[in-house]
C-alpha positions as a Markdown table, in Angstrom:
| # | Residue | x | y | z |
|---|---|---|---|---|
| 1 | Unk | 67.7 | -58.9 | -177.1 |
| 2 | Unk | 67.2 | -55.0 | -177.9 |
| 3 | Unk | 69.0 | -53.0 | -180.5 |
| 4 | Unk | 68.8 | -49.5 | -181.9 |
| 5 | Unk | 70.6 | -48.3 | -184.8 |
| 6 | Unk | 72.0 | -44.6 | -183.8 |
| 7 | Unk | 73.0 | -43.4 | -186.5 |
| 8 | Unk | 74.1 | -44.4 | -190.2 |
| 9 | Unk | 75.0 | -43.0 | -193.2 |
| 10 | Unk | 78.5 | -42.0 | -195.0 |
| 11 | Unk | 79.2 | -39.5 | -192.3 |
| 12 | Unk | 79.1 | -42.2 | -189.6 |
| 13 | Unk | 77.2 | -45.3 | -188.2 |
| 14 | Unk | 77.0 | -47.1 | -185.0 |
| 15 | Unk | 74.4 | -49.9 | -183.8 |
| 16 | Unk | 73.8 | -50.4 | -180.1 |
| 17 | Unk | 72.7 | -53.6 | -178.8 |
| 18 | Unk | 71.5 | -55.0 | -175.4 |
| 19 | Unk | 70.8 | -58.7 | -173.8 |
| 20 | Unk | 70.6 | -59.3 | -169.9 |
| 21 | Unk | 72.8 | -56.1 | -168.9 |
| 22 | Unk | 75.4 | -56.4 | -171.3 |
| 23 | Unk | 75.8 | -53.3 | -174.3 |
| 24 | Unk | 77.7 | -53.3 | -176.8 |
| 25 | Unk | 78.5 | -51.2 | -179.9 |
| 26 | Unk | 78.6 | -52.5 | -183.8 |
| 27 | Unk | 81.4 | -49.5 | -185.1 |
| 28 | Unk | 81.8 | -46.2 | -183.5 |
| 29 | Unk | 81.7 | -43.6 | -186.4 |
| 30 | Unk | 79.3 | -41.0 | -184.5 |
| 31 | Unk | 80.5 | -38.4 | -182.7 |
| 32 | Unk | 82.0 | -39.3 | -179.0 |
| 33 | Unk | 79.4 | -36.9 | -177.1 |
| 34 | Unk | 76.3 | -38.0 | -178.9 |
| 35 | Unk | 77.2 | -41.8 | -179.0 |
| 36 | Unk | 77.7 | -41.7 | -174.7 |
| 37 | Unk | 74.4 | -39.6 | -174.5 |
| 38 | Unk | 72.3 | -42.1 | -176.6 |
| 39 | Unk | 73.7 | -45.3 | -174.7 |
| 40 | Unk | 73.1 | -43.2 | -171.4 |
| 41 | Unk | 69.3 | -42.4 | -172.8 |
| 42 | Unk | 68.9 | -45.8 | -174.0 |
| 43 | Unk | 70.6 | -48.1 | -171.0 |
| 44 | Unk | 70.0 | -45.8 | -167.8 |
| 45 | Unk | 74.0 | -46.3 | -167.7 |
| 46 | Unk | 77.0 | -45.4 | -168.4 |
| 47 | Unk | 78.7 | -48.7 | -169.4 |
| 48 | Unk | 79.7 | -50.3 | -173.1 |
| 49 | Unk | 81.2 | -53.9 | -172.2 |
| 50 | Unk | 82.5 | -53.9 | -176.1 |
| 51 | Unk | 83.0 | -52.2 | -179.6 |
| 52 | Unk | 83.2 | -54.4 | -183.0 |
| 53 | Unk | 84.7 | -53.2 | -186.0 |
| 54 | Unk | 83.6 | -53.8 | -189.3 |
| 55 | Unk | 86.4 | -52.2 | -191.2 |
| 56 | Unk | 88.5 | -49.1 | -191.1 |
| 57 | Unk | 86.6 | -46.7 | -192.9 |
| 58 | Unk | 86.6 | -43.5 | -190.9 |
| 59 | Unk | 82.5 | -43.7 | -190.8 |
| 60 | Unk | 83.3 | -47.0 | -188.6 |
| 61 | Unk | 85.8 | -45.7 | -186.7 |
| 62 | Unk | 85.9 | -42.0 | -186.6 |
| 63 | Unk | 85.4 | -42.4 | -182.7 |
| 64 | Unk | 86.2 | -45.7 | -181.6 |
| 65 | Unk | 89.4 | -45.3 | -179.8 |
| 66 | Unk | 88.2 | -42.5 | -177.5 |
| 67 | Unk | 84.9 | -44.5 | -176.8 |
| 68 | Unk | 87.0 | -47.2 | -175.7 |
| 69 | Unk | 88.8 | -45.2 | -173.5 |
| 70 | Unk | 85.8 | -43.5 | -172.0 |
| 71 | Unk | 84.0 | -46.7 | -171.1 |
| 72 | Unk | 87.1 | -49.0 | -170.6 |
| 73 | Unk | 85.8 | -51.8 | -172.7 |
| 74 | Unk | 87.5 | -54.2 | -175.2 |
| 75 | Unk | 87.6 | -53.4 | -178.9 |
| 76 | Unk | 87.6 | -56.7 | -181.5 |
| 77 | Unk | 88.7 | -56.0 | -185.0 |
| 78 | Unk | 90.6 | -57.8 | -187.6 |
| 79 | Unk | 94.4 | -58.1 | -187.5 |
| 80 | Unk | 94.8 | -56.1 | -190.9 |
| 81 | Unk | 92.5 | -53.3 | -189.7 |
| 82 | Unk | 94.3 | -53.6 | -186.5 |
| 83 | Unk | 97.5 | -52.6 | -188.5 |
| 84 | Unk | 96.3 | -50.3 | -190.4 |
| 85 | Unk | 94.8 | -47.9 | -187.2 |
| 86 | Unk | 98.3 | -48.1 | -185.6 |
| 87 | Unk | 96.1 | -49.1 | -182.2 |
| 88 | Unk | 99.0 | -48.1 | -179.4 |
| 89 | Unk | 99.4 | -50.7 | -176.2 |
| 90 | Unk | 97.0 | -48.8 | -173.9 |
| 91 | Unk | 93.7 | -50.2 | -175.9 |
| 92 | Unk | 92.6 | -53.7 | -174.9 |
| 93 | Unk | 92.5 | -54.8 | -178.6 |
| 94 | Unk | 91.3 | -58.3 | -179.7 |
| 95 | Unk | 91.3 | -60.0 | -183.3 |
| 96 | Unk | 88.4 | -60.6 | -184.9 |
| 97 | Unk | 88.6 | -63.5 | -187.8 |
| 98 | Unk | 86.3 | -64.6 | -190.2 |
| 99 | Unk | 83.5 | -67.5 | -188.7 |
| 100 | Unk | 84.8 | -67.1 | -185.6 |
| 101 | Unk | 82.3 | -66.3 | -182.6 |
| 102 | Unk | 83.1 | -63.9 | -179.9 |
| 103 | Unk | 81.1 | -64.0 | -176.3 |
| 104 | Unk | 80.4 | -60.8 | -174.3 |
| 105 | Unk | 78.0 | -61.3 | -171.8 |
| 106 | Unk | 75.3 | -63.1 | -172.8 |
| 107 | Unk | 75.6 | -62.0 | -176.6 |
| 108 | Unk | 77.5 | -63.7 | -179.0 |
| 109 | Unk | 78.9 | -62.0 | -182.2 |
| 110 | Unk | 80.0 | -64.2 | -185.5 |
| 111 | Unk | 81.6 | -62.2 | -188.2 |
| 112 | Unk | 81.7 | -62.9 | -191.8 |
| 113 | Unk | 83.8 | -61.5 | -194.6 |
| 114 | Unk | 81.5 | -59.1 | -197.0 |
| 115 | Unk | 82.6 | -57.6 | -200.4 |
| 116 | Unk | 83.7 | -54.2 | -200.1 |
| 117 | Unk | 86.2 | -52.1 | -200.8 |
| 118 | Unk | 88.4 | -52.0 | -197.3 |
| 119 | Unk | 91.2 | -54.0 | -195.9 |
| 120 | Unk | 88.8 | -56.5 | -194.4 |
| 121 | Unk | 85.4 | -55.7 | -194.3 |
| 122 | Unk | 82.9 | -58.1 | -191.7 |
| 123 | Unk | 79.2 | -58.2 | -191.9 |
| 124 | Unk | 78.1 | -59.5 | -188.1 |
| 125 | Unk | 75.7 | -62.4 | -186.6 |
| 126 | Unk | 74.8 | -61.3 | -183.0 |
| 127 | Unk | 72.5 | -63.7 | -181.2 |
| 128 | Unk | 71.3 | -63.2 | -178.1 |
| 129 | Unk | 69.5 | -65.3 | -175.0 |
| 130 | Unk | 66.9 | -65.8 | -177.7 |
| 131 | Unk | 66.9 | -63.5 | -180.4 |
| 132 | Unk | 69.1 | -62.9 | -183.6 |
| 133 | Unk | 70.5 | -59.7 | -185.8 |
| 134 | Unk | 72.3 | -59.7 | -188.8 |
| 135 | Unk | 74.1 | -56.5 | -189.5 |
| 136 | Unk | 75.5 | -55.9 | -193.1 |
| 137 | Unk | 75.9 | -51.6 | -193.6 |
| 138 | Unk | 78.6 | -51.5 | -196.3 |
| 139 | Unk | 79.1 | -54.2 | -199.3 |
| 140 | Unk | 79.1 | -53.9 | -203.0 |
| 141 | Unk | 76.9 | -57.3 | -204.1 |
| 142 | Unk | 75.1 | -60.4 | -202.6 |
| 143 | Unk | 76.4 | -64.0 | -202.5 |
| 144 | Unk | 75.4 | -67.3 | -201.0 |
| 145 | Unk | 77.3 | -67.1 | -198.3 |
| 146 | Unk | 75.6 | -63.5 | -197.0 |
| 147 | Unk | 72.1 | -64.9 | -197.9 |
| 148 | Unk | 73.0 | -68.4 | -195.9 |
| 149 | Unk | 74.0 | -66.1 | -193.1 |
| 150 | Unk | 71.0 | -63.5 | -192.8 |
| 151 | Unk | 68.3 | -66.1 | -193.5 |
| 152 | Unk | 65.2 | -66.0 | -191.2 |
| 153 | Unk | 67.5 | -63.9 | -189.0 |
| 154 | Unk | 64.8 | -62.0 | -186.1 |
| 155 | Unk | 66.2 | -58.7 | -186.9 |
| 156 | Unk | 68.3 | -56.9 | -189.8 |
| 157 | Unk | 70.2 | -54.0 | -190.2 |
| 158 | Unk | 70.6 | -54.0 | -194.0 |
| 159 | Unk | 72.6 | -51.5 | -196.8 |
| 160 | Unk | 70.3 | -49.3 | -199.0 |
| 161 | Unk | 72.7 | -47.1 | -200.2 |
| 162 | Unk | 71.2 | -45.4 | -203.6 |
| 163 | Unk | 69.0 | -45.0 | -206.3 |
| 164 | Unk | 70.2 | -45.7 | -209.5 |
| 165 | Unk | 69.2 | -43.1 | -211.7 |
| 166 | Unk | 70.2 | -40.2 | -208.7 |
| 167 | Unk | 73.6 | -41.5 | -208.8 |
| 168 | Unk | 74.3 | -41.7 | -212.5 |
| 169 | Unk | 72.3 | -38.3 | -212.9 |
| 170 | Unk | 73.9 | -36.6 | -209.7 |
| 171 | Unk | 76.4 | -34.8 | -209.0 |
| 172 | Unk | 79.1 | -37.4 | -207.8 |
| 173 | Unk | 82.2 | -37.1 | -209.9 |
| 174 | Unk | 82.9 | -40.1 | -212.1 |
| 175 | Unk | 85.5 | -42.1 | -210.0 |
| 176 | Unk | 82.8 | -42.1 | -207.0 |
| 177 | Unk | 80.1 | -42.8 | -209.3 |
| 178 | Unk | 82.1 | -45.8 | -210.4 |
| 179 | Unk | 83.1 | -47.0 | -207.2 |
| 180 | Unk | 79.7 | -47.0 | -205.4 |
| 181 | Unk | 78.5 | -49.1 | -208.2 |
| 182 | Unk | 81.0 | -51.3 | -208.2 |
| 183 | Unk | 80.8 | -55.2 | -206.7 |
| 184 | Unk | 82.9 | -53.6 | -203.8 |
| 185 | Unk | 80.6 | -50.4 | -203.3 |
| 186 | Unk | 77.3 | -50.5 | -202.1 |
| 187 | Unk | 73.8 | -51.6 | -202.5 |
| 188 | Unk | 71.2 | -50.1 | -204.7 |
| 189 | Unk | 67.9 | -50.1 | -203.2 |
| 190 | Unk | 66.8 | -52.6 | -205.9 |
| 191 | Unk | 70.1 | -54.5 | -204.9 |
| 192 | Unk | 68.9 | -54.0 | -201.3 |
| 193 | Unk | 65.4 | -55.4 | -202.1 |
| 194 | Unk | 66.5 | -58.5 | -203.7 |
| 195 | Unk | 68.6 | -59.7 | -200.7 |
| 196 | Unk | 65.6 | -59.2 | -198.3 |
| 197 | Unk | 63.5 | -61.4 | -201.0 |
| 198 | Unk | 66.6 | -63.9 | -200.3 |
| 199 | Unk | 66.5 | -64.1 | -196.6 |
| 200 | Unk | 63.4 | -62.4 | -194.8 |
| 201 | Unk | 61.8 | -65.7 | -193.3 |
| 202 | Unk | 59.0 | -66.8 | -191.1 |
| 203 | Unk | 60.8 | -65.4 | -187.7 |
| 204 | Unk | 62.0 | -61.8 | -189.5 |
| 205 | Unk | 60.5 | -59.4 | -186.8 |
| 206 | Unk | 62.3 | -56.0 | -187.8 |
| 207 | Unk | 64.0 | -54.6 | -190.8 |
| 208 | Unk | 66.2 | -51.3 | -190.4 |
| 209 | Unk | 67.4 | -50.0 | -194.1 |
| 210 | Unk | 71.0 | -48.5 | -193.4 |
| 211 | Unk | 73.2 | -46.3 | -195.0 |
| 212 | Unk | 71.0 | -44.5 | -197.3 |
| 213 | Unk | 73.3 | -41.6 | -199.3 |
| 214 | Unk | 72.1 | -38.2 | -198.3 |
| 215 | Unk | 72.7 | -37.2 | -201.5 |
| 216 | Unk | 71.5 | -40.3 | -203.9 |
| 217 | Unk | 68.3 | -41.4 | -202.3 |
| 218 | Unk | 65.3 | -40.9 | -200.8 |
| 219 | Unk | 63.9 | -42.8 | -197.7 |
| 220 | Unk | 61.0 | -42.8 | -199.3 |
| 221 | Unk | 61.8 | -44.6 | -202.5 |
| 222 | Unk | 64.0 | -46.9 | -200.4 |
| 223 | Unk | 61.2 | -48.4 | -198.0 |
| 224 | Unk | 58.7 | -48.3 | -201.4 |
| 225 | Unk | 61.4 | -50.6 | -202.8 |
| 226 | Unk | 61.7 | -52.6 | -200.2 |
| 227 | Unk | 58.5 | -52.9 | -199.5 |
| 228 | Unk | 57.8 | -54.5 | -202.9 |
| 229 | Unk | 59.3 | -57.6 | -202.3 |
| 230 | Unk | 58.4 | -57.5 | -198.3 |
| 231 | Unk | 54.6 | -57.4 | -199.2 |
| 232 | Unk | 54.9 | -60.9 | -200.7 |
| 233 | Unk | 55.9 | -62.6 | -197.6 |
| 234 | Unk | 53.3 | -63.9 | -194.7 |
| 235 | Unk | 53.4 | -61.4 | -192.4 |
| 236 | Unk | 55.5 | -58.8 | -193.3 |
| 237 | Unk | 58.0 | -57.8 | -190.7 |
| 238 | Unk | 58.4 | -54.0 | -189.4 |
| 239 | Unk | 60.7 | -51.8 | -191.7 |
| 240 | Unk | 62.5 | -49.0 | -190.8 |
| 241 | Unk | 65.0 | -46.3 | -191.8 |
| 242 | Unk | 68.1 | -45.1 | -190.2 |
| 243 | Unk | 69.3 | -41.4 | -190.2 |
| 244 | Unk | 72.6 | -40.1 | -189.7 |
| 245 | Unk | 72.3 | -38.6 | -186.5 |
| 246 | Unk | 69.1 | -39.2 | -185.4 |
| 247 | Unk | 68.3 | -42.9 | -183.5 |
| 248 | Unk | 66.0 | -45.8 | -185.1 |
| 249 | Unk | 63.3 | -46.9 | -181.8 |
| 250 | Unk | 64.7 | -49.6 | -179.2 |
| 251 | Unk | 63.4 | -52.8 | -181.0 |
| 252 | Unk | 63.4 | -55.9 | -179.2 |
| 253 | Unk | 64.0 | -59.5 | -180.7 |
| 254 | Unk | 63.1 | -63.0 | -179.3 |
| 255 | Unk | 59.1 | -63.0 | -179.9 |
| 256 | Unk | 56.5 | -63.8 | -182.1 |
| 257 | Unk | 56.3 | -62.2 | -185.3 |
| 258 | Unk | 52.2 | -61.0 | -185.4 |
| 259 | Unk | 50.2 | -60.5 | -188.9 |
């Protein structure tokens, strides 16, 4: 299995993943042209067999209608986030629900309920032919039941949203600052750090830090934090950092971690 982050931050994210000639999209908040192009680039096609929704925010969404349209493909969402998008007949439109695996192809995509502050946000378990990706891009604090998901997971697409200190001294007005740190915001790069402590295992191969603020961070203090807590595991897996419009490197899952 091969994935590649497009794109992620607050003004839009989208993760492309690939097993045996099947695609499919994790949200579809990047602009319609340069979403087609970069699944063009990275396939040699122009097919998407599928679209998942994590939740309604616009950065999810922004272009997931007209993506399904252009590539004729099913979108799976929740039933509340369904209602709340006013989806018209013309989509092919299928519910998501929490635990619940969903087969394209030869990928299969598990969601799990995250705590965040939308209608009915999912954090995703995709398993392919052989290897595995846990995606979890927007959620306010860590629990057992995310850790019990993620752990030893091949791959990981994981929230580091903000610095601390940039946020409270920044200059986010005080209902934003409140909500970002809020159990139903986002993750801090410390926050971020201490779930990879919780589930990078033996079989971790590739770590993508997603979602970093523009504004709030710096990649640089978010890998360094990371890389705190990655140093103390055997053979520390590859980290990397997403950019809003700019794609991560095709990583492929299903080996041997080396080092």
């Amino acid at each position: 299995m091969k994935f590649c982050v497009l794109g992620s931050s607050s003004s839009g994210n989208s993760t492309l993943i690939m097993e045996n000639g099947t695609s499919i999209l994790v949200d579809a908040g990047l602009p319609v042209g340069y979403t087609s192009s970069k699944i063009r680039e990275i396939t040699s096609s122009d097919s998407l067999d599928a679209i998942f929704v994590s939740h309604e925010h616009s950065d999810h969404t922004r272009s997931l209608f007209p993506l399904a349209k252009r590539y004729s493909c099913p979108v799976y969402l929740s039933q509340p986030v369904y209602w709340y998008l006013g989806t018209r007949n013309d989509h092919d439109v299928r519910r998501l629900s929490d635990g619940v695996p969903v087969d394209v192809g030869d990928i299969r995509v598990t969601p799990f309920i995250v705590p965040h502050d939308a209608i009915d946000p999912f954090g995703f378990i995709v398993e392919g032919l052989e290897g595995s990706l846990g995606i979890v891009t927007d959620l306010g604090r860590v629990d057992d039941n995310i850790c019990s998901r993620l752990r030893n997971m091949q791959g990981l697409v994981v929230e580091s949203n903000y610095d601390p200190d940039m946020l409270v001294n920044g200059r986010y007005p005080n209902y934003l600052k409140k909500r970002i740190l809020d159990g139903t915001g986002h993750l801090s790069n410390q926050q971020c750090s201490e779930l990879l402590s919780e589930v990078v295992g033996p079989e971790t191969l590739e770590i993508v830090l997603a979602h970093l603020s523009e504004e709030n961070n710096d990649p640089l203090l978010a890998v360094e934090t990371s890389m705190q807590v990655l140093e103390e595991t055997a053979g520390t897996p590859n980290i990397h950092v997403s950019y809003p419009r700019h794609p991560t490197r095709v990583m492929e899952l299903g080996g041997s971690r080396t080092g």
